[in-house]
N, C-alpha and C positions, 0 to 999 in steps of 0.2 A: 571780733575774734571768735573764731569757730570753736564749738565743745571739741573736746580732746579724750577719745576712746583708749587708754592704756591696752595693751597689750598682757597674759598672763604669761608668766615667767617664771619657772623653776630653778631656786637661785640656789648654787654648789654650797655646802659646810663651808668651804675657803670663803666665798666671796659674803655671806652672812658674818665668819669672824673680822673680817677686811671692815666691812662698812661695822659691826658692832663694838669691835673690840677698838681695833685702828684709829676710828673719828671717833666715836661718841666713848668709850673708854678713857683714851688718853687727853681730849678735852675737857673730861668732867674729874679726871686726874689732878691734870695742870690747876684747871682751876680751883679744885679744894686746898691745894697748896700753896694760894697766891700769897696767903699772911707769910709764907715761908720764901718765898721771893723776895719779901720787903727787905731787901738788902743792897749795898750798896746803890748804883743811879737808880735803881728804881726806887727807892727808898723815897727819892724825890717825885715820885708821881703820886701827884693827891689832886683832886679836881677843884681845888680851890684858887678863885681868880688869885687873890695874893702868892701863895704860892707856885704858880703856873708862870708868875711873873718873873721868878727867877730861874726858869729852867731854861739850859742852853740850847744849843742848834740840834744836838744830838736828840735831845728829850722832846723836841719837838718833832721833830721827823721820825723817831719811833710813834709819839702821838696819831701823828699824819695817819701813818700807815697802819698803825691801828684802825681807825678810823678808817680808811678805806679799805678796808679788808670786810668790816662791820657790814656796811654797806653795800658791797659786793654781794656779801653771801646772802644778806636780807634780799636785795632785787631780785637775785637769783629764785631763792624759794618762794617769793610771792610770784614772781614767776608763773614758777612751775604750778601755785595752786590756782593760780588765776586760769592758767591751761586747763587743767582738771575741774575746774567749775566750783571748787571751794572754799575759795578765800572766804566767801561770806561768811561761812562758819567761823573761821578765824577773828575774824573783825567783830560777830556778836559776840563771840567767849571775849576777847581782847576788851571788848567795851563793858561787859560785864565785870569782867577779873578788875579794870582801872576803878567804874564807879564802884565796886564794893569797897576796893582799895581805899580808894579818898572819903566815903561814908567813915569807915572802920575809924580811921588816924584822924577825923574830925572828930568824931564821938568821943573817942578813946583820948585827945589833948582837951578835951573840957576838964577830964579829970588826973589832970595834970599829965601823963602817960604820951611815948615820944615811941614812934614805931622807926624801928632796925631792919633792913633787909641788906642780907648778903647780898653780894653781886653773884654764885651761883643761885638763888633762888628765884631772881629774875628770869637768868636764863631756862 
């Protein structure tokens, strides 16, 4: 696969509010309010095999399509950095960010200590 030369582009006030506000806005929105979601069926989404065992047809196919939605949007952006010649960057940070991760909550359960991450801090 051939390097991929972007193009430079002057992009309008509108279409900067559109991709700033629009996606990354209202996504980073939704999800600081997921604890506020915990209501009703979703109440019942927690990723533990036990309880995963009793969710019905519906709870699953929302799953699903979570789940393929995930996935989607990941191939997509490696994608596009594999085009642009940068994934590799992604993959040292990404290997760094895990093994400091796994050092840190190894260290830190010797003395007694159990590390929490939100689900947006991952993202």
């Amino acid at each position: 696969m051939g390097h991929v030369n972007p193009v430079c582009r002057e992009y309008t006030a509108f279409e900067v509010f559109k991709y700033n506000y629009l996606i990354w806005g209202i996504a980073f929105f939704l999800g600081l309010q997921f604890t506020h979601l915990d209501d009703g069926p979703l109440k019942k989404i927690e990723f533990n095999p036990e309880v995963m065992k009793t969710w019905g047809a519906g709870l699953w196919a929302f799953f699903i399509a979570l789940c393929v939605l995930i996935v989607g949007v990941v191939l997509v952006v490696c994608r596009r950095y594999i085009e642009l010649g940068i994934m590799k960057y992604y993959i040292i940070w990404a290997t760094f960010l895990f093994t400091a991760l796994i050092w840190n909550t190894k260290r830190e359960a010797k003395l007694g200590k159990h590390i929490h991450i939100h689900h947006y801090n991952i993202a």
